[in-house]
C-alpha positions in Angstrom: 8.9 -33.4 19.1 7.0 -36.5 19.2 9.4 -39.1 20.9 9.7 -42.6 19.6 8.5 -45.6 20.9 11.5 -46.6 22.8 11.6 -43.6 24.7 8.2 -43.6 25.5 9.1 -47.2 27.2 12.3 -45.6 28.9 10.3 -43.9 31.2 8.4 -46.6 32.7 9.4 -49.3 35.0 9.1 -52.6 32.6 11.3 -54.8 35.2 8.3 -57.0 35.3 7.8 -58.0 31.8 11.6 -58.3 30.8 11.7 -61.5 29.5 14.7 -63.9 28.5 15.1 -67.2 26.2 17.5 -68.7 24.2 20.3 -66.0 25.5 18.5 -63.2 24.2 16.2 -60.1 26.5 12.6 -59.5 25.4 10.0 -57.2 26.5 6.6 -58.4 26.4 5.3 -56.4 23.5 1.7 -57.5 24.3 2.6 -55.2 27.7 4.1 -52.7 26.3 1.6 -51.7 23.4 -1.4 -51.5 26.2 0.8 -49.0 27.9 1.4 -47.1 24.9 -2.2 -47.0 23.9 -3.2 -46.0 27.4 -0.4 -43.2 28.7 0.8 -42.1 25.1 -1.9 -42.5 22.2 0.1 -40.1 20.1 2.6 -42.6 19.4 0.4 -45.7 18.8 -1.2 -42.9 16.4 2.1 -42.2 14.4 2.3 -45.8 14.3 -1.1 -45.6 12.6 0.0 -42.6 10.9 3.1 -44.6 9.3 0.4 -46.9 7.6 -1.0 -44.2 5.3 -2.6 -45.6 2.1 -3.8 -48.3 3.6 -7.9 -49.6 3.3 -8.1 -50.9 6.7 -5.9 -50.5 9.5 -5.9 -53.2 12.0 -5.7 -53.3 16.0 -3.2 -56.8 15.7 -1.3 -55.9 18.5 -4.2 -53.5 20.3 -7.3 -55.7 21.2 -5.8 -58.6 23.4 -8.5 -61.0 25.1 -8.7 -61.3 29.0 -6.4 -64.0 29.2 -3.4 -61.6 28.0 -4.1 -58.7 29.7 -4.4 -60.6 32.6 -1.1 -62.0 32.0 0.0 -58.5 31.3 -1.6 -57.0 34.7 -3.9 -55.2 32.6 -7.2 -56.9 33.4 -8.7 -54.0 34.9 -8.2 -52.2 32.4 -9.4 -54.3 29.1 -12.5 -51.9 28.4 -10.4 -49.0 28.0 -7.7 -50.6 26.3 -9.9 -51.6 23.5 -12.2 -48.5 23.5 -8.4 -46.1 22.8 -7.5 -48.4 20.3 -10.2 -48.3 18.2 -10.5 -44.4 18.7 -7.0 -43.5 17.9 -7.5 -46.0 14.7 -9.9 -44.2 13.8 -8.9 -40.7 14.0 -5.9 -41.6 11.6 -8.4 -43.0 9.3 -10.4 -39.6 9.5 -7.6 -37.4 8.8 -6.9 -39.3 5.6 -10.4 -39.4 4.5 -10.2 -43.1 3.7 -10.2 -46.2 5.7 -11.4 -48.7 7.8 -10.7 -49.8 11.5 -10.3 -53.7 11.8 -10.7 -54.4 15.7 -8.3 -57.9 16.3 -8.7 -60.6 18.8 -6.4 -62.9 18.9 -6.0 -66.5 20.0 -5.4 -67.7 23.9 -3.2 -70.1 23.9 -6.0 -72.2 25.3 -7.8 -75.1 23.5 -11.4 -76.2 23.9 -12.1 -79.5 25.0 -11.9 -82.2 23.2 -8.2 -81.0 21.7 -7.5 -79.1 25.5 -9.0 -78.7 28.6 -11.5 -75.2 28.1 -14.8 -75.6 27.7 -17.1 -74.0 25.0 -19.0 -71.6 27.6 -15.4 -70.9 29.3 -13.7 -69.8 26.0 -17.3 -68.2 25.2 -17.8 -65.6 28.0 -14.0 -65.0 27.6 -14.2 -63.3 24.2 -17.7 -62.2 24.8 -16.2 -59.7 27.5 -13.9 -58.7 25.4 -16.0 -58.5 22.2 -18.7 -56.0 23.9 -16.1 -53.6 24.9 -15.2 -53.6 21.4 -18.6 -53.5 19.5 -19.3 -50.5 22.3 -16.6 -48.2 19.9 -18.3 -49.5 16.8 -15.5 -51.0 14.3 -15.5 -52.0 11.0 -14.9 -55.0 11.5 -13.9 -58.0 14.1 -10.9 -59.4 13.1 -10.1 -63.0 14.2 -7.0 -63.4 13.3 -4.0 -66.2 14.1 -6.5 -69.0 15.5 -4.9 -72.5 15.3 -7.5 -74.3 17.3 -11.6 -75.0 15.1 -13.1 -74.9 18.7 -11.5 -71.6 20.1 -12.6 -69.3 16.7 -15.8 -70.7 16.9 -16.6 -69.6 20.4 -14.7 -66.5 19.2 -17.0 -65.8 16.2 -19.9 -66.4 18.3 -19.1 -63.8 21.3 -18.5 -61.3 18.3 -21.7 -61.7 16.8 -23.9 -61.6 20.0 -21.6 -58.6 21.2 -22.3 -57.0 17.5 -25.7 -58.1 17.3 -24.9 -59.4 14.2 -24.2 -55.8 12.5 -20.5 -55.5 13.2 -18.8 -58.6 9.9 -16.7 -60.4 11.1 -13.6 -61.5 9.9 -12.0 -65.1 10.3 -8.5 -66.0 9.7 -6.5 -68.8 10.5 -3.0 -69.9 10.6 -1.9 -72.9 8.7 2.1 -75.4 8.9 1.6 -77.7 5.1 -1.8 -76.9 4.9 -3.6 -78.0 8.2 -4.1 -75.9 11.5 -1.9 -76.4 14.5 -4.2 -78.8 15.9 -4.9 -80.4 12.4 -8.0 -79.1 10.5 -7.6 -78.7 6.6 -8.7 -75.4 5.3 -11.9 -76.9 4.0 -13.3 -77.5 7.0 -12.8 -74.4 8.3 -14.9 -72.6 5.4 -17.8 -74.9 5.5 -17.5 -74.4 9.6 -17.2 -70.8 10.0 -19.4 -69.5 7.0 -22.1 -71.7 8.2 -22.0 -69.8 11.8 -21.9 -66.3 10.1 -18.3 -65.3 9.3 -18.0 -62.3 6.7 -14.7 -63.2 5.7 -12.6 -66.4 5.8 -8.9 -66.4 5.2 -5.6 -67.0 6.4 -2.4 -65.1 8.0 0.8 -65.9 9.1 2.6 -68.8 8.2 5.4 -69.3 6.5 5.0 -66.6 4.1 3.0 -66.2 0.8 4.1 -69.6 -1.1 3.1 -71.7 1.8 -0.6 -70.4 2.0 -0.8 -70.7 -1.7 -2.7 -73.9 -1.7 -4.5 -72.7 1.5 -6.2 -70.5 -0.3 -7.2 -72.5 -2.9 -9.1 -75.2 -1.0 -10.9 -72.3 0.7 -12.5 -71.0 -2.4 -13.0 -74.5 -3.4 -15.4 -74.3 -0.4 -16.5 -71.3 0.7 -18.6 -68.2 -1.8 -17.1 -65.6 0.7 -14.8 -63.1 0.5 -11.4 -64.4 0.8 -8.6 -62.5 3.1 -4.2 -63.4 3.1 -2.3 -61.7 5.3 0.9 -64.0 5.1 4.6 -63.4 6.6 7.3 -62.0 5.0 8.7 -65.4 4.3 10.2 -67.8 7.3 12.2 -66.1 9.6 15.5 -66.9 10.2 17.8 -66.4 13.0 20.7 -64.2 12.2 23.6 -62.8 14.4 21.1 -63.2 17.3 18.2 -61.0 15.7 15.1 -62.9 13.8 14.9 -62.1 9.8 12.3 -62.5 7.3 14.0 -63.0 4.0 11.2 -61.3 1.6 11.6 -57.5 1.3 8.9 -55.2 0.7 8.9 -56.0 -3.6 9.8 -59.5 -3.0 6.7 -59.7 -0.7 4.4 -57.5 -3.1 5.5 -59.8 -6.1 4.8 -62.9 -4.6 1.3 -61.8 -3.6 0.4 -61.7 -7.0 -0.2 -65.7 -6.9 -3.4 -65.2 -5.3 -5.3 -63.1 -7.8 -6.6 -65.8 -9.5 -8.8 -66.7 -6.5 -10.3 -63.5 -6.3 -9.2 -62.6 -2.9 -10.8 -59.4 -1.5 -8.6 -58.6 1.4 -4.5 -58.8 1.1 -2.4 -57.7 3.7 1.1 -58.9 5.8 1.8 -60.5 9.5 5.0 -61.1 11.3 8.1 -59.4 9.6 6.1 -57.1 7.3 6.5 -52.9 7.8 4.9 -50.5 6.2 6.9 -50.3 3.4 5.5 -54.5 2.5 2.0 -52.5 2.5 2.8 -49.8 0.5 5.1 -51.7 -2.3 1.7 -54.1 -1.8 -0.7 -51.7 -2.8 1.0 -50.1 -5.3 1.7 -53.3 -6.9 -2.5 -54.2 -6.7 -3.5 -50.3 -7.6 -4.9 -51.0 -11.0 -6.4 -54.3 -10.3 -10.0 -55.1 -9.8 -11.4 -58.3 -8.2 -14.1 -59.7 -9.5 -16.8 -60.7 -7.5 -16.4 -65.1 -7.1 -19.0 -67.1 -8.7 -19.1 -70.4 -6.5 -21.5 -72.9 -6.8 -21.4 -74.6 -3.7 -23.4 -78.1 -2.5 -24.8 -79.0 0.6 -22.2 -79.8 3.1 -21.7 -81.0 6.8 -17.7 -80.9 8.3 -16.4 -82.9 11.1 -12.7 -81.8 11.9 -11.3 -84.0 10.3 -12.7 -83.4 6.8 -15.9 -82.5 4.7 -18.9 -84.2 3.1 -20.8 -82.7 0.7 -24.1 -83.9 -0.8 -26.8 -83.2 -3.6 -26.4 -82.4 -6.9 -24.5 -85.0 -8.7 -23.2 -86.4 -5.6 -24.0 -90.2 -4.4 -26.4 -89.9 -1.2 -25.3 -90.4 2.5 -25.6 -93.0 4.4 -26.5 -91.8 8.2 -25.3 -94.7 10.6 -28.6 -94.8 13.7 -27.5 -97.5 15.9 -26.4 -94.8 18.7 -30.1 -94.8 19.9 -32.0 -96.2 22.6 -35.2 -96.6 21.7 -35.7 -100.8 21.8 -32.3 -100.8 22.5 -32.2 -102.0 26.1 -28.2 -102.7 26.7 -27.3 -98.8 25.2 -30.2 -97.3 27.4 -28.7 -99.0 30.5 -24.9 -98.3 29.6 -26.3 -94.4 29.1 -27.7 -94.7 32.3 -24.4 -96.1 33.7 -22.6 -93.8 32.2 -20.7 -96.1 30.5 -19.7 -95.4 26.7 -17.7 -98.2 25.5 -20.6 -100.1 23.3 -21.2 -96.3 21.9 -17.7 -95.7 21.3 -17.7 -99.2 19.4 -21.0 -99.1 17.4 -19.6 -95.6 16.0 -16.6 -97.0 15.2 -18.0 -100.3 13.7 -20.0 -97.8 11.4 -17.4 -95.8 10.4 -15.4 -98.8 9.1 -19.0 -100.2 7.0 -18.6 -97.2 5.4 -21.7 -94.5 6.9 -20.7 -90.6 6.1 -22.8 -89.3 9.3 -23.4 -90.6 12.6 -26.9 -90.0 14.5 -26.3 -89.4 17.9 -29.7 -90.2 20.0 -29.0 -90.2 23.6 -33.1 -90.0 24.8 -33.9 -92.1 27.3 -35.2 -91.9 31.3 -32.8 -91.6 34.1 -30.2 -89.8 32.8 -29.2 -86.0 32.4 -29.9 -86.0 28.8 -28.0 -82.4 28.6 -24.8 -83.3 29.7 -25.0 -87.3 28.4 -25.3 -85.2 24.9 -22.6 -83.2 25.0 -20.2 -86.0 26.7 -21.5 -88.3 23.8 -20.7 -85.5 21.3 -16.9 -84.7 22.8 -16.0 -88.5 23.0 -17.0 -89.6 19.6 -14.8 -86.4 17.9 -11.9 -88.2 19.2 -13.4 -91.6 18.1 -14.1 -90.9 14.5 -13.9 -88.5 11.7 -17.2 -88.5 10.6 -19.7 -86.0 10.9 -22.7 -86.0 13.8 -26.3 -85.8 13.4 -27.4 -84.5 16.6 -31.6 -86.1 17.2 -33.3 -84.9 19.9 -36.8 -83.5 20.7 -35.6 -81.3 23.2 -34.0 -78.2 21.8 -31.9 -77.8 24.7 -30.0 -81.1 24.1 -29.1 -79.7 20.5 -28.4 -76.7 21.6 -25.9 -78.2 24.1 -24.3 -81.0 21.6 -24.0 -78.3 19.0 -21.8 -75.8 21.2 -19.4 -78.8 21.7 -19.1 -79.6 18.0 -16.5 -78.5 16.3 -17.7 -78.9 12.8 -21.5 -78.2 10.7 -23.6 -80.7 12.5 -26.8 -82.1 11.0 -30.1 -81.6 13.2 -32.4 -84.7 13.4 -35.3 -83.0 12.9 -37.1 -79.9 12.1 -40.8 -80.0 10.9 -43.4 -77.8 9.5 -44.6 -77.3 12.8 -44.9 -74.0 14.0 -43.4 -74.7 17.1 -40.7 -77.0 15.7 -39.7 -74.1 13.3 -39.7 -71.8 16.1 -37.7 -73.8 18.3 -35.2 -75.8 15.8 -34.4 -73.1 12.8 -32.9 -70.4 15.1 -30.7 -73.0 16.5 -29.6 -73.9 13.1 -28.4 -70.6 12.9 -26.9 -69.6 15.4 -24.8 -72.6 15.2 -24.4 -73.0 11.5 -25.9 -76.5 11.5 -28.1 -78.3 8.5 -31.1 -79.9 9.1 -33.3 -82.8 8.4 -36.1 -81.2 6.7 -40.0 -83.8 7.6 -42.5 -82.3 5.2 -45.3 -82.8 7.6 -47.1 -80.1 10.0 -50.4 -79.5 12.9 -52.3 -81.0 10.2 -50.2 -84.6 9.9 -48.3 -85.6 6.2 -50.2 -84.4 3.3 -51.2 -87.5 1.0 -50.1 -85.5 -2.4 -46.5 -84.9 -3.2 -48.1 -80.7 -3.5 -48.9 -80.8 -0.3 -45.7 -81.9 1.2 -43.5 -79.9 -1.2 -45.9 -76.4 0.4 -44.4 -77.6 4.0 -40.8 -78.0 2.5 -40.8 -74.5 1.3 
């Protein structure tokens, strides 16, 4: 007889991760679920099993990053961990003929500078450990999932789709308190952010429940064409006779779902406080629905995190602020040299105020370490303004270095018809989900007719 997951626990010394606050005993279920996927798969697979009917089941308390099974004493293990997981996943999908296995990574607890102390490459190589053990079992998906912090899902999202080779989607989802992210981002920067670096899917999960990520939801598909995902909680838990409760039952949860539907969303599912029977009463509730695909007509757009500007169509145009640039510009060249950034900090601030919707950063000049001058330039003026940056260098290098510490769609200052500069710039746009500044001019100089130049543009 199979025996339940308590049991299972019984018979292993958990001294270590006993944990106690606010008069009450926890075990760390982080722990505890790695030991059950290792030692006894067949009851993390009834717990699979239990979620019959489902579409996808998701590793949400399976795939931890390094920093938790660190925590957990587990580091040695992470490879394995996530390799079971998937497996046993995907053997419950098998026997049902239906299914697919979301593989989740979850947040650190760690923010990336400028909002903490991590930086990009830090938080990078941590998922990216992580996210090659996982693409090496070949999920469905990647499933970011719970991320408060702009700067730690985009490193995440990256080390998923270098670990994936960009085959494996990816799934992003955040977590929003009255419609901004823990550390402050509105749910329209986010879209514009992560669909620009290659995200799948953009969504939301946890909160407090379905009627708090209703308007969540709708800014997203105000901004993004992708698929939309909700996975909310079963309302706001409460504290009752010493045990948390989530007031929405599994009907009251499936009814209140039903708000979203006019958005189109592709992907519904439940976080904290939801069982089985939420799913279920879910699915039954959505069985004879179809979504239609989303028509969005989006504009051109940049993000800062802060907020978003869009541009063409029937918009106004831009104005792009340039004074942060050396060139005839003796006093910035020497404070850049001195590595001292008040006057920058002040001419982006004076711009800001005259009213510019981007700010050129151009940090090129002799005597410095261009490299890092870029990326301090690019940390300290996200805490200075809430504009967008246009990064302008020649060096791809420098943008490639001011881009991994923006947390937002940058502009690129420039990109040319140029073989070279095409070669160089584009893939760098990419990867990074930045626009560029498009010069219609190539080997061959700018073509005198408005032909010519519109031949380079395409």
């Amino acid at each position: 007889m199979e025996k339940s997951v308590f049991e299972v626990l019984n018979a292993i010394d958990c001294s270590e991760h006993i944990e106690k606050k606010n008069g009450l005993t926890y075990l760390s279920w982080a722990w505890a679920w790695q030991i059950l996927k290792k030692h006894y798969p067949a009851s993390v697979y009834t717990i699979y099993e239990s979620a019959d009917g489902l579409n996808y089941h998701t590793d949400g308390r399976t795939c931890w990053v390094k920093t938790g099974v660190t925590i957990n004493g587990l580091e040695q293990q992470l490879a394995e961990i996530n390799r079971r997981a998937i497996e046993i996943a995907r053997s419950a999908c098998e026997k049902h003929g239906h299914g697919k296995v979301a593989a989740s990574l979850g947040p650190t607890g760690l923010f990336v500078s400028p909002v903490g102390d991590v930086l990009f490459e830090e938080m990078y190589a941590i998922y990216l450990e992580q996210a090659q053990a996982i693409a090496q079992a070949k999920p469905d998906y990647f499933l970011l999932e719970t991320f408060s912090d702009l700067g730690e899902i985009r490193a995440a999202l990256l080390a998923c789709l270098d670990a994936g080779n960009r085959e494996i989607p990816v799934i992003c989802s955040m977590t929003y308190t009255n419609g901004r992210t823990l550390t402050g981002v509105r749910p329209s920067v986010c879209a514009v952010t992560l669909e620009a670096m290659g995200a799948s899917v953009i969504g939301c999960n946890c909160s407090g429940g379905p009627d708090e990520l209703m308007q969540v939801v709708a800014e997203l598909a105000e901004y993004t064409a992708l698929p939309l995902v909700v996975q909310p909680n079963a309302g706001l838990p409460t504290l009752v006779e010493g045990s948390v409760t989530y007031p929405l039952d599994a009907q009251s949860f499936a009814d209140a779902m039903e708000q979203f539907l006019p958005y189109q969303v592709a992907f519904m599912g439940g976080c904290c406080g939801t069982t089985p029977a939420h799913i279920q009463a879910l699915k039954t509730k959505m069985a004879d629905i179809t979504v239609a695909s989303r028509q969005v007509v989006l504009q051109g757009s940049l993000s800062c995190r802060d907020h978003v500007v869009t541009f063409g169509g029937d918009t106004l145009p831009k104005m792009i602020g340039e004074r942060i640039n050396p060139t005839a510009r003796k006093k910035l060249a020497q404070a850049l040299r001195d590595g001292d950034y008040d006057l920058i900090e002040q001419d982006a601030e004076a711009q800001a105020e005259a009213g510019a919707h981007v700010l050129d950063v151009n940090v090129g000049t002799h005597g410095i370490d261009e490299v890092q001058v870029m990326t301090d330039i690019v940390t300290l003026l996200q805490q200075s303004v809430s504009i967008p940056l246009c990064l302008d260098s020649t060096n791809p290098t420098v943008l490639e270095q001011g881009l991994r510490a923006y947390q937002g769609k940058a502009l690129i200052n420039s990109v040319n018809g140029e073989r070279a500069s095409l070669d160089a710039i584009l893939p760098l746009a990419k990867r990074y989900g930045a626009a560029v500044v498009g010069l219609t001019l190539d080997e061959t100089g700018i073509p005198t007719t408005a032909e010519g130049r519109f031949i380079i543009a395409k």
